[in-house]
Structures are given as C-alpha cells and as structure tokens.
N, C-alpha and C positions, 0 to 999 in steps of 0.2 A: 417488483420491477420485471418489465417484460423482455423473455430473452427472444424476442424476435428481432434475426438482423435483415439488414436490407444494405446489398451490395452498392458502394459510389467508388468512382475515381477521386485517388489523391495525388496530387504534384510535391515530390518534396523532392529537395541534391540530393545528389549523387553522394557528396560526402555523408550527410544524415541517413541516409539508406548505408553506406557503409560502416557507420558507427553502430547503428542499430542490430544491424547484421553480425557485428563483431561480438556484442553482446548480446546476441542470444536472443534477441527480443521480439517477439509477437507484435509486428506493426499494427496489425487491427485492434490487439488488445489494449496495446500503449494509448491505440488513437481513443478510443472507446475511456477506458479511465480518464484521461484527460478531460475529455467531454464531460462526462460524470463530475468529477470535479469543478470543474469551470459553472456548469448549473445549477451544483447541491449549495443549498442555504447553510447545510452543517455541514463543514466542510474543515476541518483537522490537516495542518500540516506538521509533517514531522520530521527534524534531521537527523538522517543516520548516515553512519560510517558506509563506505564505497562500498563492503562488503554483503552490508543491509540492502544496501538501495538494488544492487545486480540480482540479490535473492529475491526481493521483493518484483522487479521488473521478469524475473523468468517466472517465476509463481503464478501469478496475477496474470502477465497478456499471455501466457503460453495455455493455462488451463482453461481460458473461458471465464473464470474469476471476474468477479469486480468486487471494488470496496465495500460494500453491502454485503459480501460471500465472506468477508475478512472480518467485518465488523465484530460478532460476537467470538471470535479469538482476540479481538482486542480488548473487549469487555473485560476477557476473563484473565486476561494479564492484568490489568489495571486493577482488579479486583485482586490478583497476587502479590501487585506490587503493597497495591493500600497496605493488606494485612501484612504484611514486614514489615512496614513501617511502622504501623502499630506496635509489633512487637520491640523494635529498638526504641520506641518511644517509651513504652511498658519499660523496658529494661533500663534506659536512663531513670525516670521515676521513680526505679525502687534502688536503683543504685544512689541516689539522694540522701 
C-alpha cells in the first residue's frame, strides 16, 4: 500500500470536530482508515469495549498506521488465542 498522501478539504460540525478532538483522535487518520475499510473486500469488524475502541482510534490515526500495519499483530493473537483453546480443549479430553 502506498503511503503517498495528497492534501483535500473536509467539511464536518462543529460538534464532530469536537468529539473527535475530545478523544484524542487523528482526523486525517480516522478519515483514511475509514476509506480503507469502506474499499477493502476483506474487511473484519470487531466489537470492543469503549476502552479498546479509544486505544485503537489513538494508535491507528495518531501514528500513520493503518489496518494493514495492525494486521499481523492480529494474526498473531488469533494464533494465541487458537492455541489456548486447544489446550482447554486437550484438557477437557483427558479429563473424560
């Protein structure tokens, strides 16, 4: 993916500019992910708690990130979560 940006005007409230603002958030970065997602054919949505979502919205639009920069940190959860599960799966089985 190419990180070549190219500067436009965005109209958004007052109010939205001030929630965004409140939370910390990267308007260029927020706008950019959203695009991202709106176009990717693989496209994963995920619910998390208030907590998640404010780490994930500073993370992401503040560093230059995008979901493609995140992806193989998610690999490799999903790969930690599998193998726990195997193991309680393992350990019901021999508890049989």
């Amino acid at each position: 993916m190419s990180k070549d940006l190219v500067r436009i005007s965005v109209m958004i409230r007052t109010e939205q500019l001030n929630q965004l603002h409140a939370l910390e958030v990267n308007i260029s970065g927020y706008i950019r992910d959203l695009i991202d997602d709106r176009i990717s054919n693989d496209t994963i949505v995920l619910s998390v708690c208030n907590e998640t979502k404010k780490l994930y919205d500073q993370v992401i639009s503040n560093s230059g990130q995008t979901d493609l920069d995140l992806e193989p940190y998610v690999v490799n959860a999903l790969k930690v979560m599998i193998k726990d599960k195997i193991g309680e799966m393992q350990k019901l089985h021999d508890s049989l």
